[in-house]
N, C-alpha and C positions, 0 to 999 in steps of 0.2 A: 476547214476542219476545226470542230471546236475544242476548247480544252478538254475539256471530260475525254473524249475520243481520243486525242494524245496522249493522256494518264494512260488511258486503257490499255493502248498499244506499247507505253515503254514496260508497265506492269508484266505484260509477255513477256517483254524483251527480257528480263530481271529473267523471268520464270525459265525462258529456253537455256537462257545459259547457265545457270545454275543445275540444271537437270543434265545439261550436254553431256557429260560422261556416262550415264546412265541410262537414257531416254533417247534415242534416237531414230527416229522415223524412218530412215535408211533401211534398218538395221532388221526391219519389220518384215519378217518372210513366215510362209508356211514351214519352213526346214526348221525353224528356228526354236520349236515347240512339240513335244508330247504331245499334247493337247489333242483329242478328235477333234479336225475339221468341222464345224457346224457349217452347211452350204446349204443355196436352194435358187429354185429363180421362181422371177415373177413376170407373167406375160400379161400384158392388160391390152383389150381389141377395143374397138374406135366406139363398143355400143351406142352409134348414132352422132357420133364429134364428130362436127365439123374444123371445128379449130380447138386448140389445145394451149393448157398453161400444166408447166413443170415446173414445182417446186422440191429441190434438192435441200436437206438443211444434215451437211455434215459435220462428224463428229471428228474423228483424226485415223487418221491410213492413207489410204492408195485410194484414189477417184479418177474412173476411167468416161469421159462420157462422148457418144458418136452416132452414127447416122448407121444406116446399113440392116432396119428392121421394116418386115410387111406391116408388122402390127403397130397398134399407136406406140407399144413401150417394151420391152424385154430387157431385165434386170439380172444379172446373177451376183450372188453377194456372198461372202467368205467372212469367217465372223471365226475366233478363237473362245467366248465366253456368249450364254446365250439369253444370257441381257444383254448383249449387243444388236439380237435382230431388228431389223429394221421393219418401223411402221410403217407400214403402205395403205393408202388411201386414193378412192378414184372415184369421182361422182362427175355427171355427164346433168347440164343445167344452161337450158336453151341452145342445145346443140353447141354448147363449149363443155371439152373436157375437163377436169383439175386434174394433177396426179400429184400427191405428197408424201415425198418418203423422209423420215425423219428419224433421229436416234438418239430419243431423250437421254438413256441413259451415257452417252460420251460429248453431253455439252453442258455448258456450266460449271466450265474448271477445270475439265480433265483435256490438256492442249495434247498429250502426247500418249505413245504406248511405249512399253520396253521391248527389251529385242524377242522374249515370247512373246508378246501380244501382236494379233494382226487382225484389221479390218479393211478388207477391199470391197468396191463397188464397182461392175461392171454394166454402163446403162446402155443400151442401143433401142436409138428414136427412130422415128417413122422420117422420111426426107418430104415427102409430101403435103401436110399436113400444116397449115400455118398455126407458127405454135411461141409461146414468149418461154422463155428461160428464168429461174431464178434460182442460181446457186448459191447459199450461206456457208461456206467453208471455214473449217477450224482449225487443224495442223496434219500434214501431210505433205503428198503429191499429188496433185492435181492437174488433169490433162481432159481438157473440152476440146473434141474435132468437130465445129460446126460449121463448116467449111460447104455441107451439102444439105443442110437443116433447110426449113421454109421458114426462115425466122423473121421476126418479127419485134420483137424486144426481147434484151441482156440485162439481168442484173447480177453482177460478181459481189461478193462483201471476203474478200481474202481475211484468214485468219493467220497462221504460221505457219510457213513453208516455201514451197514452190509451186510456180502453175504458170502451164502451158496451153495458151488459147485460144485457136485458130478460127475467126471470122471473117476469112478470106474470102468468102463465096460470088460469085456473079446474083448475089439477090435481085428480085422482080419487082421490092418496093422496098420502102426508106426504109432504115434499121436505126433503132434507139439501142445506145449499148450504156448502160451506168456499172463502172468497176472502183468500187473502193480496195485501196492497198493494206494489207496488212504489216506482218513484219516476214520478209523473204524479198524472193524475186518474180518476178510476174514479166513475161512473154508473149507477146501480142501480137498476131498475126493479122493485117487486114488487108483490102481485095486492091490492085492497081487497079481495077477495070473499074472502081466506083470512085464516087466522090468523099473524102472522108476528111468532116472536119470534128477534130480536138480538142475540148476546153477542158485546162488540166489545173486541179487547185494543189498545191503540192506540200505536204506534213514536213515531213523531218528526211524525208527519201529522196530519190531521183527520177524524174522521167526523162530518160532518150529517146528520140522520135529525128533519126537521122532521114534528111530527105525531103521533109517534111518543110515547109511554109510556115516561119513563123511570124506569129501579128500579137500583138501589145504582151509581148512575152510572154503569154500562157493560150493563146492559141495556136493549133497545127493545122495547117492544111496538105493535103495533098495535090499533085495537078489537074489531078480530074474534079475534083471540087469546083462546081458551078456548073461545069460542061456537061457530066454524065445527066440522064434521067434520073437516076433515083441518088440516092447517099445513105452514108453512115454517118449519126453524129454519136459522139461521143465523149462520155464527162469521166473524167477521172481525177479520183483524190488519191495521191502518192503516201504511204505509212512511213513505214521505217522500211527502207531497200530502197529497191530499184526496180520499175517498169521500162520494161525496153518495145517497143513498137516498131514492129517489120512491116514492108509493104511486101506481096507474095502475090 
């Protein structure tokens, strides 16, 4: 992790706790506000994908993201201000799909909401569909169930908060996962049944990886590593917290 990236991240650090009386992501409910609800969803169909790339790039609230849709993607989004809605983008290019949903205006500064402001994303993916991930996270809760996804490749980039991120699945072929840490805690859930090896470069935070195999101190293995047919590999750079890593 280079310098610049560590300024960046203590930079937060300054910014959360200085706001903390004020600014708290918790605190962030529909009850919490007058405001009309701004809501809506969005269904995007396979038009001709074969395979799929998701790119998430959040701003700060509540991120919900999970399996359990017919169609390539189904979105519901709850927004208190409506330059908050979110850009959605889907173009389909050699039978691979893109999807990009993005929320210029709550990135570039703005880490947090107060107790009236809320912005939730509710996303539900196709399970069938071989598909890469890339979520950009800013400040929040954040919870990824891809546990039943067809995936393929992971990239997390944690901003401020929490996040919870189940890659436990019985996958049918190798899985690339890349999670940079922010400043919070990060939760990691990955499969007994595969082989999952770990190379962890570590900032100012904590990785635990109880269970786990360890070689020239920044590698993790688990048992089934070499054995299984396929694996998980996975790189991670630790912020400011703590990633903690479950086998499941």
């Amino acid at each position: 992790m280079n310098i610049k990236k560590l300024f960046s991240i203590f930079t937060l650090v300054v910014i959360v706790f200085a706001t903390a009386c004020t600014n708290k992501i918790k605190e962030t409910n529909v009850r919490d506000t007058n405001e009309k609800p701004k809501e809506e969803t969005k269904i995007i169909d396979f038009n001709g994908a074969e395979k799929a790339k998701l790119n998430l790039d959040f701003g700060a609230g509540k991120l919900n993201v999970s399996g359990n849709e017919e169609k390539l993607m189904k979105g519901k989004f709850i927004y208190s201000k409506k330059e908050w809605k979110p850009e959605i983008k889907y173009e389909v290019k050699d039978k691979e799909g893109e999807i990009t949903i993005s929320q210029s205006s709550l990135n570039g500064g703005n880490i947090s909401l107060n107790k009236k402001e809320y912005n939730e994303w509710d996303i539900n993916l196709n399970e069938k569909i071989p598909m890469e991930i890339k979520l950009n996270l800013g400040a929040g809760e954040f919870k990824a169930d891809l546990n039943k996804i067809n995936l393929k490749e992971l990239n997390v980039e944690m901003g401020v908060g929490k996040l919870g991120l189940d890659i436990s699945g019985n996958y049918k072929n190798n899985v690339k996962v890349d999670i940079q840490g922010g400043v919070g805690e990060a939760t990691v859930y990955l499969p007994k049944s595969m082989g999952v090896k770990i190379k962890a470069e570590k900032g100012v935070g904590t990785i635990n990886a109880n269970g786990f195999i360890v070689e020239d101190g920044n590698i993790y293995k688990n048992s089934q590593y070499g054995k299984s047919k396929n694996n998980i590999d996975v790189n991670i750079e630790a912020g400011v917290g703590a990633i903690n890593i479950k086998e499941k």
